[in-house]
N, CA, C and O of each residue as an XYZ file, in Angstrom:
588
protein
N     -62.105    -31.195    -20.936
C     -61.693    -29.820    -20.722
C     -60.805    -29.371    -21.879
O     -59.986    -30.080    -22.465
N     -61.077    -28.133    -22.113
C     -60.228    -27.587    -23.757
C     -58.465    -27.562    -22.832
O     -58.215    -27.957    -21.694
N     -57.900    -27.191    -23.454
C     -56.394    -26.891    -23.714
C     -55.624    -26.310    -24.370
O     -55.813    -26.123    -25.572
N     -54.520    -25.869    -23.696
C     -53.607    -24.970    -24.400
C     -52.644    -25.532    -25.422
O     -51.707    -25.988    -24.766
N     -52.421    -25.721    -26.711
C     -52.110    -26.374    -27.446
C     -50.382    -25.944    -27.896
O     -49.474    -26.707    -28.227
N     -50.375    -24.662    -27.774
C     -48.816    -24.395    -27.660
C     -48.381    -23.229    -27.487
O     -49.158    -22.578    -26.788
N     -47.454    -22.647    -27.820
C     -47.236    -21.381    -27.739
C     -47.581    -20.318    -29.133
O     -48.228    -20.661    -30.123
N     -46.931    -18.897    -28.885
C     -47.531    -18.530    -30.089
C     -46.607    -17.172    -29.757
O     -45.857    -16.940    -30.704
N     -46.529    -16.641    -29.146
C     -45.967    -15.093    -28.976
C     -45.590    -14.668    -27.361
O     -46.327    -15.086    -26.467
N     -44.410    -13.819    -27.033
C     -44.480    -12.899    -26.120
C     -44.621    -12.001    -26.366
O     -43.885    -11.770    -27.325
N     -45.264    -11.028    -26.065
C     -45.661     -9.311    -25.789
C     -45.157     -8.750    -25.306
O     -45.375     -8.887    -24.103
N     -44.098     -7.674    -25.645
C     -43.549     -6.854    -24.579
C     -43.614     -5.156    -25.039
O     -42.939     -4.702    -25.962
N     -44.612     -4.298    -24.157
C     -44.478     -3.035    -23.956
C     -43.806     -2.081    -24.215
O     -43.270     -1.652    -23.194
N     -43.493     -1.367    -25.341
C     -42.444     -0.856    -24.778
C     -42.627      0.656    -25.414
O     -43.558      0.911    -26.178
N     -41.375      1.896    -24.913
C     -41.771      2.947    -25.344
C     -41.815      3.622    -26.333
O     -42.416      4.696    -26.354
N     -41.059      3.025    -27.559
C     -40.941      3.927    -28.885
C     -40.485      2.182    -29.766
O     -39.502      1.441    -29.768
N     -41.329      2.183    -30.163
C     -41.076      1.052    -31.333
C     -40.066      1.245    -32.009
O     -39.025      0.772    -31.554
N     -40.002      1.951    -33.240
C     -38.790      2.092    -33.649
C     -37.360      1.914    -33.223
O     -36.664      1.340    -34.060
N     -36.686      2.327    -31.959
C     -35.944      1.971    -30.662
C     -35.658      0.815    -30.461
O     -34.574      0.305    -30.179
N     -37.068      0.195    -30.671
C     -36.862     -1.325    -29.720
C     -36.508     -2.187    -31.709
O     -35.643     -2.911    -32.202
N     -37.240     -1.794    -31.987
C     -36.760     -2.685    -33.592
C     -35.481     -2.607    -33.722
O     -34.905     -3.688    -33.843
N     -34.520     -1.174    -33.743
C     -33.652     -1.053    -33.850
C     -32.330     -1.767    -33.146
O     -31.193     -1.830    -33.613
N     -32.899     -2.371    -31.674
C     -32.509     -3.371    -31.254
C     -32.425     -5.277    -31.142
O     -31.575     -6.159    -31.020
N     -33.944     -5.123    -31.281
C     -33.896     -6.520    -31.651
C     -33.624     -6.970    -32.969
O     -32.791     -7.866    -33.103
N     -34.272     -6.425    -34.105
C     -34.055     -6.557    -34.971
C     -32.182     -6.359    -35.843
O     -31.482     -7.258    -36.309
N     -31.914     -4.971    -35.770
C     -30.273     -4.818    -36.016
C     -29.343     -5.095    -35.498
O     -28.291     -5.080    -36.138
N     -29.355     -5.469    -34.104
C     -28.334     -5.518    -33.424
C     -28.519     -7.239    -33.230
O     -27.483     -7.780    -33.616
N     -29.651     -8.355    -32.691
C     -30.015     -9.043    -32.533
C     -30.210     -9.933    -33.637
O     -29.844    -11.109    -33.645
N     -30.733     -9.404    -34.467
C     -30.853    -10.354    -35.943
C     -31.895    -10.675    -36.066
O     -32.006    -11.334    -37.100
N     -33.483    -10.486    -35.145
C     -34.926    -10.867    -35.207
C     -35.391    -10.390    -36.959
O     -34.878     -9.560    -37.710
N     -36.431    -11.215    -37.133
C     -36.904    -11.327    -38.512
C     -37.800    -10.253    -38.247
O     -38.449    -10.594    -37.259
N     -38.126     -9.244    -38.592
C     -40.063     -8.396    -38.872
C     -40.525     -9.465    -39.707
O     -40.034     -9.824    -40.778
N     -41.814    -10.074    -38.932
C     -42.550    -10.897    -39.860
C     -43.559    -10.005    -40.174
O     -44.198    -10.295    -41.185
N     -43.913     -8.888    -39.520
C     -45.447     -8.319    -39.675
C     -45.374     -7.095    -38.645
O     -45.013     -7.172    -37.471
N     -45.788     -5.960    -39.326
C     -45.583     -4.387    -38.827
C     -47.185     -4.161    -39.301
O     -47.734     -4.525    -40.341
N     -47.779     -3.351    -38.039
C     -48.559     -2.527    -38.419
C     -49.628     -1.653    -37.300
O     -49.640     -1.969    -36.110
N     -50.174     -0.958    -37.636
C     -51.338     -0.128    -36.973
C     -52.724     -0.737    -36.909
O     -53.498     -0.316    -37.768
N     -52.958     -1.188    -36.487
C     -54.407     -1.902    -36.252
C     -55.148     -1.151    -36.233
O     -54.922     -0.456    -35.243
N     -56.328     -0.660    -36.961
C     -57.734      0.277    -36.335
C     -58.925     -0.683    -36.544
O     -59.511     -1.350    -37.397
N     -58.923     -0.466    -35.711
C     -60.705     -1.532    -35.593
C     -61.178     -1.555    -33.922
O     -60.437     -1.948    -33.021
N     -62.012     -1.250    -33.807
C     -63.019     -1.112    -32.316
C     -62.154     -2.962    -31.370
O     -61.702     -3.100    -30.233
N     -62.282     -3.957    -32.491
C     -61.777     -4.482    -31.088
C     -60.821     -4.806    -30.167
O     -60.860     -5.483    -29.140
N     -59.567     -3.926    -30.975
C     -58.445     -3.487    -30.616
C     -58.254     -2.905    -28.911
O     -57.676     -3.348    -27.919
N     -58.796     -2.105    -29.108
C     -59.361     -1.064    -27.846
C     -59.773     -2.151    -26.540
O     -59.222     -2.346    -25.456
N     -60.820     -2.667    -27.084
C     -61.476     -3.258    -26.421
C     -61.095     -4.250    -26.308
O     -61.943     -4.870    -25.666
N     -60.088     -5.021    -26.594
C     -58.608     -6.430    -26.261
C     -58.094     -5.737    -25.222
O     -58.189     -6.048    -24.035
N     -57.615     -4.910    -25.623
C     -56.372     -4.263    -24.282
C     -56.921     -3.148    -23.577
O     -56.064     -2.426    -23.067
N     -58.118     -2.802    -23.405
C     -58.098     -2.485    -22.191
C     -58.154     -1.296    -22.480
O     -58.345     -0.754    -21.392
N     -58.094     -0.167    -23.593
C     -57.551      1.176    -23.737
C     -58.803      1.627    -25.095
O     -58.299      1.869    -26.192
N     -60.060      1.705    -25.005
C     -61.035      1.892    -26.088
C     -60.053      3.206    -27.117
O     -60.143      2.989    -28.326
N     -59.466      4.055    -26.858
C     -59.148      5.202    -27.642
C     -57.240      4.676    -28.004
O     -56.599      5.491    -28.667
N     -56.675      3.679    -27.653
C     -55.542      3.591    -27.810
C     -54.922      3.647    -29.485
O     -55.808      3.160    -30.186
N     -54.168      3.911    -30.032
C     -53.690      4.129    -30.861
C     -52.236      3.150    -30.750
O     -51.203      3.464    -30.158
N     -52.503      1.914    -31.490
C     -51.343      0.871    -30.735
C     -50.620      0.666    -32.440
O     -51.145      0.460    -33.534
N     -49.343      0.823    -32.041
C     -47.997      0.668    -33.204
C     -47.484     -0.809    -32.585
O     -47.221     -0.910    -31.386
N     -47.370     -1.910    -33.481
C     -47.075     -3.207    -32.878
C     -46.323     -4.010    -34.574
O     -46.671     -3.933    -35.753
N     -45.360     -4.619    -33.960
C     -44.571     -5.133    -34.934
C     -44.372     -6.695    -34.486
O     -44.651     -6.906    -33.306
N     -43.946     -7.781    -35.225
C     -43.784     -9.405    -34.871
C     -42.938     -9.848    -35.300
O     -42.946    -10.000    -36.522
N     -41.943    -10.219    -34.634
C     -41.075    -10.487    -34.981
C     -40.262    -11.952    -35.005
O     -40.686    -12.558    -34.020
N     -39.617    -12.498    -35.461
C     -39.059    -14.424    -35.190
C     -37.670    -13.985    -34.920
O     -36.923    -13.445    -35.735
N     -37.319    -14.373    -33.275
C     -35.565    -14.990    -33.336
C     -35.347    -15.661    -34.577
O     -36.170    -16.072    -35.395
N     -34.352    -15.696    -34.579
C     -33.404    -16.936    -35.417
C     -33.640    -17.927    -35.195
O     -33.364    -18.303    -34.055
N     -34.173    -18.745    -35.989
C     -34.485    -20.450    -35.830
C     -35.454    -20.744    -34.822
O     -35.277    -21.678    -34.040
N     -36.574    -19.932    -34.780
C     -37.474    -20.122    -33.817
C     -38.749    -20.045    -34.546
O     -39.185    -19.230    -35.359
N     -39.353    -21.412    -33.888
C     -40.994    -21.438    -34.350
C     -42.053    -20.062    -33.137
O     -43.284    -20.032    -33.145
N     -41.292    -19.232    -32.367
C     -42.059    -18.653    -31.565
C     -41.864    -17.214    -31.781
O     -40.751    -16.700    -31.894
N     -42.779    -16.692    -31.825
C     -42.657    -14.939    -32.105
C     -42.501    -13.987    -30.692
O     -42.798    -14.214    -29.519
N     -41.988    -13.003    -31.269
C     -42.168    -11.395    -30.074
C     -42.364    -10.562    -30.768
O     -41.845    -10.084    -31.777
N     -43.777    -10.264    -29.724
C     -44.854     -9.224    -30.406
C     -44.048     -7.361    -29.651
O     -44.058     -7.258    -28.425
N     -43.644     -6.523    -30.226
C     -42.915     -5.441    -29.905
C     -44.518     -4.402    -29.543
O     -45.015     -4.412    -30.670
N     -45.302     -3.752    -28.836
C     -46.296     -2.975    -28.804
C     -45.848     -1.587    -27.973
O     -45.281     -1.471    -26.887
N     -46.372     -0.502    -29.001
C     -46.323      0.714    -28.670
C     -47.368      1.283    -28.591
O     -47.731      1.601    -29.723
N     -48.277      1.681    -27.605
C     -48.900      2.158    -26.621
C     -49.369      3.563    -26.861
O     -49.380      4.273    -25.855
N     -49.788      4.150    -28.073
C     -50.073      5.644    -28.042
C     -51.502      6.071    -27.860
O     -52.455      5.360    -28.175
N     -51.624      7.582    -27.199
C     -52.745      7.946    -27.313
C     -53.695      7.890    -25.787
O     -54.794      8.351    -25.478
N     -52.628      7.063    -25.032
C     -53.051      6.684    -23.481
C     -52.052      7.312    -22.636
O     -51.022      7.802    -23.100
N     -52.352      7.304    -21.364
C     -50.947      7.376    -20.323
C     -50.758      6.195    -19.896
O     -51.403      5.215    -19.524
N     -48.839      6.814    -20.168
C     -48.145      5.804    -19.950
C     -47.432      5.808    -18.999
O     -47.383      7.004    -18.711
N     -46.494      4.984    -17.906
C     -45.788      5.592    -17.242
C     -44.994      4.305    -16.622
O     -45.556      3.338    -16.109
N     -43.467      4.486    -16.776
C     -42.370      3.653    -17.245
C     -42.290      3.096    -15.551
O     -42.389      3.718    -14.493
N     -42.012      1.307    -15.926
C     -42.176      0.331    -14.997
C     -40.923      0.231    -14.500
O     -40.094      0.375    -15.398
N     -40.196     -0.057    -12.870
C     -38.826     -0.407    -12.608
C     -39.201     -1.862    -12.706
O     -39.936     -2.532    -11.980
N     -38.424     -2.229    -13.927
C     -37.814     -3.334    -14.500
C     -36.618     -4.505    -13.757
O     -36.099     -5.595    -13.997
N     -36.625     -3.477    -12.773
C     -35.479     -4.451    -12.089
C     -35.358     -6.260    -12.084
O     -36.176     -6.615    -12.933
N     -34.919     -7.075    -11.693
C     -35.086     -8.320    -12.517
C     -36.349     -8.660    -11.232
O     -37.497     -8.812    -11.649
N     -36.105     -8.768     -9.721
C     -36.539     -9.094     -8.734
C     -37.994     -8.727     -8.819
O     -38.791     -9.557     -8.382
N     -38.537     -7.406     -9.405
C     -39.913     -6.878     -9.049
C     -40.558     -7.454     -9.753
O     -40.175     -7.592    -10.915
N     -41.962     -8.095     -9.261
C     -42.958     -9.500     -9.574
C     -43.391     -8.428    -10.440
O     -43.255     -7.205    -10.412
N     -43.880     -9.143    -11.117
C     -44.818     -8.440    -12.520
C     -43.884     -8.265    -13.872
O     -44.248     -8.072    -15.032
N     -42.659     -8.388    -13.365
C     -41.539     -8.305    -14.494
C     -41.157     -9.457    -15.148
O     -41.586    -10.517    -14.693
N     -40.213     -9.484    -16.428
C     -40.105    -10.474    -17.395
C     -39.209    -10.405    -18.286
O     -39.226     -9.453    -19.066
N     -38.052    -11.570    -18.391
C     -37.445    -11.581    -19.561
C     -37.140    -12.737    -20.298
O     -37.046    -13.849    -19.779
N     -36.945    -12.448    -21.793
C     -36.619    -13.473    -22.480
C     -35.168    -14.048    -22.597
O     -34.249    -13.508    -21.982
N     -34.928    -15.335    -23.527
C     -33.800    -15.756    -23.276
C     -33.669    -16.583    -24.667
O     -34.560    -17.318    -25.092
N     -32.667    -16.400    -25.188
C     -32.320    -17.065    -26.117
C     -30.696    -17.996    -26.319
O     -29.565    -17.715    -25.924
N     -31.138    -18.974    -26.973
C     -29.505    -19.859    -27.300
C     -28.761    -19.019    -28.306
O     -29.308    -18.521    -29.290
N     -27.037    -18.842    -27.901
C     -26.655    -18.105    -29.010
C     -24.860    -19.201    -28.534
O     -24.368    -19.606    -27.481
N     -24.342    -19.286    -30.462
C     -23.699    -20.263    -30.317
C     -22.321    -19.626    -30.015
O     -21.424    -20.469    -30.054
N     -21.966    -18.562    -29.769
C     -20.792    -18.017    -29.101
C     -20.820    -16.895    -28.313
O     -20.558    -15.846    -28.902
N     -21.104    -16.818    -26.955
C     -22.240    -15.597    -26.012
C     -20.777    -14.835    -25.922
O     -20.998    -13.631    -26.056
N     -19.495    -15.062    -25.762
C     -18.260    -13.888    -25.261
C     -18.520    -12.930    -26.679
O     -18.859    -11.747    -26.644
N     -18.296    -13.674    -27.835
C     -18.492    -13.281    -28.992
C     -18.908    -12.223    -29.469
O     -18.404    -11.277    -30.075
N     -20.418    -12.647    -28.933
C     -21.532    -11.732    -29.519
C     -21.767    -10.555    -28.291
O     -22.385     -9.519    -28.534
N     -21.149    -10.876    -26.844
C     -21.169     -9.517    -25.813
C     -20.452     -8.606    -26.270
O     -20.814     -7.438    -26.129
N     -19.120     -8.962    -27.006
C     -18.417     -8.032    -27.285
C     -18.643     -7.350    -28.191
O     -18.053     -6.277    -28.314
N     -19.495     -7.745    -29.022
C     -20.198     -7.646    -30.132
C     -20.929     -6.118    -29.674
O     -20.492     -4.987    -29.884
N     -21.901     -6.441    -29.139
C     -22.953     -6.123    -28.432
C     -22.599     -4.783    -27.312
O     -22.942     -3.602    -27.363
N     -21.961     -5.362    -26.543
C     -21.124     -3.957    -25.401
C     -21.076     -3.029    -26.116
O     -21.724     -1.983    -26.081
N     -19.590     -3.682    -27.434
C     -19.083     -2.533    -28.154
C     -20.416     -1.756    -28.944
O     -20.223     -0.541    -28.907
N     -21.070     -1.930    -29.299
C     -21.888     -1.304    -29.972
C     -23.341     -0.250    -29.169
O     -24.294      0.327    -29.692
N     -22.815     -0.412    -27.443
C     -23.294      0.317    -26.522
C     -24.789     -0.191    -26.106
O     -25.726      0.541    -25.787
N     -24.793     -1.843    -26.198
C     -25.530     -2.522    -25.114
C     -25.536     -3.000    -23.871
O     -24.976     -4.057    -23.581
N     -26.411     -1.986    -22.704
C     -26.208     -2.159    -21.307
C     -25.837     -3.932    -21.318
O     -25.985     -4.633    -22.319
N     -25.347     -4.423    -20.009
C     -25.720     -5.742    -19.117
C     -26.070     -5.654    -17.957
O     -25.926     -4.534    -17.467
N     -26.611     -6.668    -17.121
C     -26.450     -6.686    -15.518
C     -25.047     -6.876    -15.228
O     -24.359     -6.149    -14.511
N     -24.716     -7.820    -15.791
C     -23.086     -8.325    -15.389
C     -22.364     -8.667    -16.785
O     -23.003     -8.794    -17.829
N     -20.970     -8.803    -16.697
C     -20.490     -9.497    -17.511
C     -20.792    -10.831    -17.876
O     -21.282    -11.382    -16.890
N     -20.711    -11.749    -19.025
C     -20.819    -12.980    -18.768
C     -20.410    -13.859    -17.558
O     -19.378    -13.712    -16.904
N     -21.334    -14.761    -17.363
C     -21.218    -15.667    -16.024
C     -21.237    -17.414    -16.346
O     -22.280    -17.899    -16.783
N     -20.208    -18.171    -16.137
C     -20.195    -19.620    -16.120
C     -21.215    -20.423    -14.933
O     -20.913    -20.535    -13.744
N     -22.568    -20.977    -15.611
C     -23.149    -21.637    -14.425
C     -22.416    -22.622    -13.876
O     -21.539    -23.165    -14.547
N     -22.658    -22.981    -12.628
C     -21.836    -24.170    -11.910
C     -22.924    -25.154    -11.637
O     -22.469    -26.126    -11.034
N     -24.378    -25.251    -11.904
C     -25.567    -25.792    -11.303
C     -26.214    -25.718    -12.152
O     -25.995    -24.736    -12.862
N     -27.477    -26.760    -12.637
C     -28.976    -26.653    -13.133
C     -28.145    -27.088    -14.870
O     -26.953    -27.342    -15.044
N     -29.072    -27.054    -15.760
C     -29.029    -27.702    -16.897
C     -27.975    -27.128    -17.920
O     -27.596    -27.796    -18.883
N     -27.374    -25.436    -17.571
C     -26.894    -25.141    -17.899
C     -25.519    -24.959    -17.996
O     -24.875    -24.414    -18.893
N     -25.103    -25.541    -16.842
C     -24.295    -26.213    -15.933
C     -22.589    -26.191    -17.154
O     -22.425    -27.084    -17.986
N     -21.695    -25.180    -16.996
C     -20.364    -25.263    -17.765
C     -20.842    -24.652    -19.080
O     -20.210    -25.107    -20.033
N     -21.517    -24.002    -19.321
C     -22.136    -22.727    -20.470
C     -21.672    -21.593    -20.080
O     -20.627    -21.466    -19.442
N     -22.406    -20.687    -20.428
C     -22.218    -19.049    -20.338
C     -23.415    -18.597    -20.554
O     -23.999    -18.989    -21.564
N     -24.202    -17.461    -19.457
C     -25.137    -16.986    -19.616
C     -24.796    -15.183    -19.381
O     -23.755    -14.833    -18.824
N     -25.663    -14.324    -19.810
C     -25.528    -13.260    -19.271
C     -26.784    -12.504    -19.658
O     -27.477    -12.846    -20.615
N     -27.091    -11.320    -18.774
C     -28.498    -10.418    -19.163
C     -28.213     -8.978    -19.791
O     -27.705     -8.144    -19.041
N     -28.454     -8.680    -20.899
C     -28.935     -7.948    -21.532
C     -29.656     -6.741    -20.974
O     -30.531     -6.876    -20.119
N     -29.369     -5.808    -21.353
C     -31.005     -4.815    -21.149
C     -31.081     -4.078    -22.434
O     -30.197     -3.473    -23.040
N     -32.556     -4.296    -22.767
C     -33.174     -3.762    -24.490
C     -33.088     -2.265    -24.388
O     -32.009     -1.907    -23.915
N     -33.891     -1.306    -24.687
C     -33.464      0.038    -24.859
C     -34.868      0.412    -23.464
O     -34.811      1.582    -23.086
N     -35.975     -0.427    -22.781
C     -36.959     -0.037    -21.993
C     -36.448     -0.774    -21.130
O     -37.368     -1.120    -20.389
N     -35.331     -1.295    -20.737
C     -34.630     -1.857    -19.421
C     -34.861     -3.453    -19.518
O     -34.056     -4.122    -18.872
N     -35.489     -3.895    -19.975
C     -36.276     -5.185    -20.397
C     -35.123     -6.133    -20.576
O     -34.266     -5.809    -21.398
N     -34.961     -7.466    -19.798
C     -33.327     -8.112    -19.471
C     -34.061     -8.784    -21.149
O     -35.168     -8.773    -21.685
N     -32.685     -9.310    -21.479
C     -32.740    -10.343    -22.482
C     -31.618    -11.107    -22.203
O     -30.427    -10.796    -22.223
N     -32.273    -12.342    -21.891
C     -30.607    -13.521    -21.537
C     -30.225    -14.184    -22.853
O     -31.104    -14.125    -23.713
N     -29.036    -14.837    -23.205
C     -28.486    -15.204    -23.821
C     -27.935    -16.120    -23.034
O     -27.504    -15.916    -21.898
N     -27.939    -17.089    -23.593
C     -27.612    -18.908    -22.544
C     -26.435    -19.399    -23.903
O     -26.905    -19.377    -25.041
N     -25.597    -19.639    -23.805
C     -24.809    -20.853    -24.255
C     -24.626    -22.130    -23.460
O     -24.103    -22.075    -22.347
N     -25.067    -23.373    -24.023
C     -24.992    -24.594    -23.560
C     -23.552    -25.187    -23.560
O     -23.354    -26.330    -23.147
């Protein structure tokens, strides 16, 4: 039987590219490995949208062999998902960062929502770290874990 050999990218939706670069990328520190407009018939016909007009950028955390694919959605209807953390179909990423009070304050100050303030786990692997959630500019959590 074939197999899945590793990872390669997350995809995440969102409403104005530019916006969301402006976050992951400036505020976050993500690399643009690769920006662009795709036209070609099997574009359409990948996702589901034959007439879509898709703006999509790729980007690398810091020190990561794994990408996030940023996709903007034009030319279709669209119509904005409650993101809440609980509702199935939803999703967020999470990254190691080596001083999380640091970089919240960082981050707050510069007028990035959270769910909560930072939180000390007491349980599970993370156990005497600091984690906290994020929300990107489309509500989209982003955790930050210190070990």
């Amino acid at each position: 039987m074939s197999r899945i050999t590793g990872p390669h990218h997350t995809g995440l939706q969102v409403a104005d590219l530019e916006r969301s670069l402006a976050f992951y990328r400036d505020l976050l520190g993500f690399e643009v490995v690769f920006a662009w407009n795709p036209q070609a018939p099997y574009i359409g016909e990948l996702v589901g949208y034959p007439d879509v007009d898709l703006h999509a950028a790729i980007l690398r955390p810091p020190d990561s062999p794994v990408f996030l694919e940023l996709l903007e959605y034009r030319n279709v209807e669209r119509s904005p998902v409650d993101t809440a953390t609980a509702n199935p179909g939803t999703a967020h990423t999470a990254y190691f960062v080596d001083d999380l009070d640091a970089l919240y304050a960082e981050l707050t100050a510069r007028g990035v929502p959270s769910v909560s303030p930072p939180v000390t786990p007491t349980i599970g692997p993370n156990k005497g770290g600091r984690a906290v959630y994020l929300l990107d500019p489309d509500g989209i959590r982003v955790e930050l874990i210190e070990s």
